[in-house]
C-alpha positions in Angstrom: -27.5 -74.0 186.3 -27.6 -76.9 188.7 -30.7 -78.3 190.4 -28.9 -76.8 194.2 -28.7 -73.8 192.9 -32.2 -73.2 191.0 -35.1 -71.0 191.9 -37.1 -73.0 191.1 -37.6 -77.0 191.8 -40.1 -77.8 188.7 -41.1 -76.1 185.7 -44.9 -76.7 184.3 -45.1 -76.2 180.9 -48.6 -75.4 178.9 -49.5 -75.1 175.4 -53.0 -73.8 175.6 -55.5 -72.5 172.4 -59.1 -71.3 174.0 -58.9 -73.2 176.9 -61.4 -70.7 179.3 -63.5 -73.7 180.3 -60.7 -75.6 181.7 -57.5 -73.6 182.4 -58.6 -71.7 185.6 -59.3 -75.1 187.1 -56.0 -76.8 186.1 -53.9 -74.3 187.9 -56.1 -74.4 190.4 -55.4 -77.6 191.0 -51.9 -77.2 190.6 -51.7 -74.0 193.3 -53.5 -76.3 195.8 -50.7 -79.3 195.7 -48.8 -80.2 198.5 -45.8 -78.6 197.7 -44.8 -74.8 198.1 -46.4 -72.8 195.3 -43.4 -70.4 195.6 -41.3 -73.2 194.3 -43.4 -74.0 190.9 -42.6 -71.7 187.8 -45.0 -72.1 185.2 -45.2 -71.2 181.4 -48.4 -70.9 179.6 -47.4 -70.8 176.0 -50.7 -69.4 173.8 -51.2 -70.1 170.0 -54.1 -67.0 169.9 -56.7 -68.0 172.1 -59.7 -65.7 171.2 -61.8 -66.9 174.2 -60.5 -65.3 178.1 -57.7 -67.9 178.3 -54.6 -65.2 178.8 -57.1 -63.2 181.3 -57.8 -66.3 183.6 -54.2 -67.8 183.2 -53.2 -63.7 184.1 -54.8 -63.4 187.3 -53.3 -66.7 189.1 -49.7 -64.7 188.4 -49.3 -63.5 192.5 -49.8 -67.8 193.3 -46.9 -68.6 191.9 -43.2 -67.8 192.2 -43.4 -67.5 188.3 -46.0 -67.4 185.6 -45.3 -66.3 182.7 -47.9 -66.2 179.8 -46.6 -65.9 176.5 -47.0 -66.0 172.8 -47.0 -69.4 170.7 -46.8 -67.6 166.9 -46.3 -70.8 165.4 -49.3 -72.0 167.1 -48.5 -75.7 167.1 -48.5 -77.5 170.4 -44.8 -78.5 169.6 -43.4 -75.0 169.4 -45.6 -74.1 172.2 -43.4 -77.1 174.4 -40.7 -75.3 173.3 -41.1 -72.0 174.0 -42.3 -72.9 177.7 -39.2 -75.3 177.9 -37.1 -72.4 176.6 -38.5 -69.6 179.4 -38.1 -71.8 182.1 -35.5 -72.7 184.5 -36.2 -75.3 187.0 -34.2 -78.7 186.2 -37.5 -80.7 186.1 -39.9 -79.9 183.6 -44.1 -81.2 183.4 -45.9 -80.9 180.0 -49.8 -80.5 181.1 -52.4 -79.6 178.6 -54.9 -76.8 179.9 -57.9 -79.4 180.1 -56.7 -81.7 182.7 -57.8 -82.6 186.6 -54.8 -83.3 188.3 -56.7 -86.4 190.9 -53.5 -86.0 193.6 -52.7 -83.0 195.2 -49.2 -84.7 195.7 -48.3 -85.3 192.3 -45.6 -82.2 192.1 -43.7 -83.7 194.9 -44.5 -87.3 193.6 -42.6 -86.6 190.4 -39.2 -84.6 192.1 -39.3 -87.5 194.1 -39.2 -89.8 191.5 -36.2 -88.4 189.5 -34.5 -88.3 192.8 -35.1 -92.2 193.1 -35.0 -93.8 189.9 -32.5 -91.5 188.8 -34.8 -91.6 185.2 -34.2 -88.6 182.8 -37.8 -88.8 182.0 -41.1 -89.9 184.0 -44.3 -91.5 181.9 -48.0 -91.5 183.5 -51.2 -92.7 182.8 -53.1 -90.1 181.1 -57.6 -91.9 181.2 -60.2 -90.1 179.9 -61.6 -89.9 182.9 -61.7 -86.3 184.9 -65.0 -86.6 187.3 -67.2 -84.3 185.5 -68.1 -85.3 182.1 -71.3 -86.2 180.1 -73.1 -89.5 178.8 -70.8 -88.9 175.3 -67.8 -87.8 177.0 -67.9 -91.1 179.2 -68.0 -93.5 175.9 -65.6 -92.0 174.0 -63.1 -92.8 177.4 -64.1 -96.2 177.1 -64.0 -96.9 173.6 -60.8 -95.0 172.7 -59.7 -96.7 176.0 -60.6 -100.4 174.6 -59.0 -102.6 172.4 -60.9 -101.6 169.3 -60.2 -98.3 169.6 -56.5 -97.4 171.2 -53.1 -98.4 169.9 -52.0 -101.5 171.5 -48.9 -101.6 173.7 -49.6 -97.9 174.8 -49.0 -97.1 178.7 -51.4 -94.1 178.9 -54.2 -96.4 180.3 -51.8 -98.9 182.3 -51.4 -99.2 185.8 -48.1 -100.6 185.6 -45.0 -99.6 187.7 -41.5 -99.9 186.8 -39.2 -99.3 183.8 -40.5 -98.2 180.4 -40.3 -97.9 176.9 -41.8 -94.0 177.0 -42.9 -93.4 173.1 -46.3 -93.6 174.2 -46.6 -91.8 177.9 -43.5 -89.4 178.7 -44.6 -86.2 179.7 -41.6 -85.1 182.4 -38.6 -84.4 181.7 -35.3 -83.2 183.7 -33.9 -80.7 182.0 -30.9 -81.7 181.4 -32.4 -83.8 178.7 -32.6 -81.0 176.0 -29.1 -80.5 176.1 -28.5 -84.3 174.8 -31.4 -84.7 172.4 -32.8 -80.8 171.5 -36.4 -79.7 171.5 -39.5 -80.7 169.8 -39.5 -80.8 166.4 -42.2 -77.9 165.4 -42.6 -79.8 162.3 -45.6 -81.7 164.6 -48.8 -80.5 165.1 -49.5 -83.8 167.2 -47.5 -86.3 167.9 -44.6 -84.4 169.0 -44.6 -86.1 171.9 -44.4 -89.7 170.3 -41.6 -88.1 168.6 -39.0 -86.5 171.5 -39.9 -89.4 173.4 -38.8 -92.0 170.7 -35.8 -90.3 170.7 -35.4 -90.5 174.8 -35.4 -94.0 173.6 -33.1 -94.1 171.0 -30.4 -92.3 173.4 -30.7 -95.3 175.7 -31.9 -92.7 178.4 -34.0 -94.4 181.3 -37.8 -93.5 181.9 -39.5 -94.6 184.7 -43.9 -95.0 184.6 -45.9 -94.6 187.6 -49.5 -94.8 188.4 -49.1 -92.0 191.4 -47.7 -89.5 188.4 -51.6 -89.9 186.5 -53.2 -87.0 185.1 -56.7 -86.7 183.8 -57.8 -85.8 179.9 -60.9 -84.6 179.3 -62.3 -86.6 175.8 -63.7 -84.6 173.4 -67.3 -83.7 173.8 -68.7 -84.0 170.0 -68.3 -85.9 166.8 -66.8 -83.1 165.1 -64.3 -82.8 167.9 -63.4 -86.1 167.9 -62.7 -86.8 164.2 -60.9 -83.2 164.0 -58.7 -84.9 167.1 -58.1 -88.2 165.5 -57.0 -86.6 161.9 -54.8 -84.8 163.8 -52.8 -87.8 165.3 -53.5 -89.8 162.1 -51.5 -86.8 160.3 -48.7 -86.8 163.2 -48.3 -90.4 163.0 -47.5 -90.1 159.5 -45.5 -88.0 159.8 -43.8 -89.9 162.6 -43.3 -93.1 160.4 -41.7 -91.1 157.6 -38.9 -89.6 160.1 -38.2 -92.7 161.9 -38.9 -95.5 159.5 -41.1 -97.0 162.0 -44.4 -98.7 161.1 -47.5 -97.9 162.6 -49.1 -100.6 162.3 -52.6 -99.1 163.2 -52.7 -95.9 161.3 -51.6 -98.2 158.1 -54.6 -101.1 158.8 -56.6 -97.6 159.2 -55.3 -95.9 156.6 -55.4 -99.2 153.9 -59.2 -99.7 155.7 -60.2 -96.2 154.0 -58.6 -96.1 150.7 -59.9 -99.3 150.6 -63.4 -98.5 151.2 -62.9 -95.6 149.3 -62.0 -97.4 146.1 -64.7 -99.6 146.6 -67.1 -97.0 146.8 -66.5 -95.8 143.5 -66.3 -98.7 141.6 -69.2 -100.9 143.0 -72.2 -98.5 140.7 -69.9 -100.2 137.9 -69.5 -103.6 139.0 -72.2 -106.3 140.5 -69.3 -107.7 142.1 -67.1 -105.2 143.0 -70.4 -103.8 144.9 -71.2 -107.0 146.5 -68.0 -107.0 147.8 -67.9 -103.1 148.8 -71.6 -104.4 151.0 -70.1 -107.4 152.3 -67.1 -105.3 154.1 -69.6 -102.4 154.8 -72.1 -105.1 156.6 -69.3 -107.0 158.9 -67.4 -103.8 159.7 -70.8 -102.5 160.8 -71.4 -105.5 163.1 -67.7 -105.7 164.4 -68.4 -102.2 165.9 -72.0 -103.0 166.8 -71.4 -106.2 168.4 -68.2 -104.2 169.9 -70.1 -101.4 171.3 -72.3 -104.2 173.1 -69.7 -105.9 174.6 -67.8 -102.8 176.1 -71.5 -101.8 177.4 -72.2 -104.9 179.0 -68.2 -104.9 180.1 -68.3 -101.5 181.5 -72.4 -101.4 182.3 -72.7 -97.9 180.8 -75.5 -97.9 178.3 -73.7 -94.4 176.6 -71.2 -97.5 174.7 -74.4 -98.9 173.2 -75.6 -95.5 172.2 -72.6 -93.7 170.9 -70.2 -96.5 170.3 -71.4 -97.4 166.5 -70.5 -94.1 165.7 -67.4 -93.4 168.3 -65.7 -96.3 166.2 -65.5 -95.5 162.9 -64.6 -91.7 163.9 -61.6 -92.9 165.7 -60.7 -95.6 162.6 -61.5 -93.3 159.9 -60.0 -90.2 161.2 -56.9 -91.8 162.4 -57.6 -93.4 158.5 -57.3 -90.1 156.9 -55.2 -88.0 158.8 -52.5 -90.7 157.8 -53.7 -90.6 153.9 -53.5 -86.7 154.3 -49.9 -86.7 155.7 -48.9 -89.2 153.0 -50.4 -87.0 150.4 -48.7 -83.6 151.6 -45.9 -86.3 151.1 -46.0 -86.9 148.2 -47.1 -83.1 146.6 -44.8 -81.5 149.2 -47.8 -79.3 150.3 -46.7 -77.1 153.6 -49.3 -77.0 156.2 -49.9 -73.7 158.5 -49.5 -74.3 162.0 -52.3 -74.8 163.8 -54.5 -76.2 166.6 
């Protein structure tokens, strides 16, 4: 089917898993663009939500010219891209999460507009921590995953940069046509998927296009636990993307190496006055690197939540990132399958 003669002029694409707090608001949002809602088929793809995520997504079906709400078995974010990819039509395709705030209510037509013009096969946008209404803790883990100490460097998803892209880190749009020359996601993900497909945009030589007008809102995780679960996640997807691709990760190996080293430290120092010495000395100045850090980005930023939460924000994102990679590389190396999951 050719863009003239679909229903539909742009598919949005959801993975969702117990998303009641935010989902009624995101396609609220997107029912209240600039841009005909009849026009706008949407897939919600849902790995078992528990909570009333189906019933909320359910009742905004007569606001669009399609939404569909169907099941994600596998339960991965990955396989949930694809099934919404897969039960959609429209030659432009969005990947939103269903806890986002969409900040322009002319983004739909922005991005149409952009394929049109850069003739790009896929768009990349900025993607802050930043939605309007979020807590003290929410607030510094935006700025310190957002800082130097605490985000992958050379990533777009906080840049305000327009122009011609690299889109590993940041494409989330897609015209369809694309999954004819490269394929789907590869379900073997549970996060990074996206680092993944987009790499191989890359690799195709296929032109991506970033834009600050094309932004959309994440909301940061609002606990520790949250947080750490989130950045084992990507520490296991980044793994898993250096294996397929060969490709270091630079990052995930410094934070990787950084726990196994303190690790082995750990255990050896109650058996060695030098080995613990050492093990104390590393503990001390990591300590003050974040501490120091955490003052800095306060100061920077003048929001007293860094200087509060930041001691601890940091070492949840190193550490997690740390041993989500050392998990991957051990399912490696025992060849242990993991269940799909959130």
């Amino acid at each position: 089917m050719t863009a003239a003669e679909a229903r539909y002029d742009i598919a949005v694409i959801m993975p969702v898993l117990n998303e009641e707090k935010f989902i009624g608001q995101t396609l609220e949002q997107i029912y209240h663009q600039e841009f005909p809602a009849d026009k706008v088929e949407i897939v919600i793809a849902d790995g078992g939500s528990t909570d009333r995520t189906r019933e909320i997504a359910e009742s905004f079906k007569s606001r669009f010219g399609s939404l569909k709400v169907l099941d994600n078995p596998v339960r991965r974010p990955s396989s949930g891209r694809n099934v919404g990819v897969k039960n959609s039509t429209a030659p432009y395709v969005v990947v939103m999460d269903g806890h986002t705030f969409i900040p322009s209510k002319h983004l739909l037509r922005d991005i149409i507009q952009f394929f049109k013009t850069t003739g790009a096969a896929c768009l990349c946008r900025p993607q802050p921590l930043t939605p309007p209404d979020i807590n003290p803790f929410q607030k510094a883990v935006s700025l310190c995953r957002g800082s130097a100490l605490g985000h992958k460097p050379g990533s777009e998803i906080y840049s305000d940069f327009e122009g011609e892209v690299d889109p590993t880190s940041s494409g989330a749009m897609y015209a369809r046509s694309l999954f004819d020359e490269i394929g789907y996601f590869d379900e073997q993900y549970d996060a990074c998927e996206d680092v993944d497909f987009n790499f191989r945009i890359r690799k195709a030589g296929l032109r991506s296009f970033l834009s600050p007008r094309l932004k959309v809102l994440y909301y940061p995780r609002a606990t520790f636990r949250g947080l750490w679960r989130q950045m084992m996640r990507y520490g296991r997807g980044r793994f898993q993307f250096a294996m397929k691709h060969r490709q270091v990760a630079l990052v995930q190996w410094l934070a990787a190496a950084g726990v196994m080293g303190f690790a082995v430290l750990l255990v050896m120092a109650p058996f060695s006055v030098r080995t613990a010495a050492i093990f104390g000395a590393a503990t001390v100045a990591y300590l003050w690197v974040v501490a120091l850090y955490s003052v800095f980005l306060a100061l920077k930023r003048k929001h007293g939540a860094c200087l509060r939460y930041g001691p601890i924000i940091f070492p949840t994102i190193h550490f997690g990132l740390g041993v989500g990679f050392l998990l991957g590389l051990y399912e490696k190396v025992t060849n242990k399958a993991r269940r799909g999951g959130p």
